[in-house]
N, C-alpha and C positions, 0 to 999 in steps of 0.2 A: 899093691896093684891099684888101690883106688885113688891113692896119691899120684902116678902117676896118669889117672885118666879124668884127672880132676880139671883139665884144660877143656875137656871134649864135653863130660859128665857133670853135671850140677843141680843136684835137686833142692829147689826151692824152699822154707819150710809152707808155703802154704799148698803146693803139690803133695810133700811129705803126710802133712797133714789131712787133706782128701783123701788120698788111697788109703792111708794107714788105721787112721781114727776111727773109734768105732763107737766112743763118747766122750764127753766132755775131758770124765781125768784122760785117756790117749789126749785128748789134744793138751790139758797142762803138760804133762808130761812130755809131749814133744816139745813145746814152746821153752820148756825151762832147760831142756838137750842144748837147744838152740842156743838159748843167752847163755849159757855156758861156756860157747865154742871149745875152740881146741882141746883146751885142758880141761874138759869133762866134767863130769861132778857125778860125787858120789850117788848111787840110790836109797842112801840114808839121809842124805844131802833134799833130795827131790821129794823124799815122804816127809819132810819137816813142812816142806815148803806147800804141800799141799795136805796139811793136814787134817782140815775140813772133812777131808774122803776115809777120813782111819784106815790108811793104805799101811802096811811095814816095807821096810826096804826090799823085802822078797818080793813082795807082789807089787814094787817097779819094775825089779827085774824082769818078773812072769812076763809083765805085759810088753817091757822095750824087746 
């Protein structure tokens, strides 16, 4: 359904990022969804890359 309203529909990531964020790791965590595109990436993938925050891949989960 969102593929096909993706002409009308287009959330920015710094829109995404305002409403969704509620500190710094949301906002890595969205920014690195992003550079991802399409083909996604893991949340074990995303807890490496921020791993400063000693997140596990769960608690990417929890919070996308």
């Amino acid at each position: 359904m969102t593929a096909g309203l993706s002409d009308w529909i287009s959330f920015k990531p710094g829109y995404v990022q305002k409403v969704a964020c509620q500190d710094e790791v949301d906002f890595e965590i969205i920014t690195r969804l992003y550079q991802a595109g399409d083909g996604g990436i893991l949340p074990s993938n995303i807890a490496e890359g921020v791993s400063r925050y000693e997140l596990r891949r769960w608690d990417i989960t929890r919070r996308i």
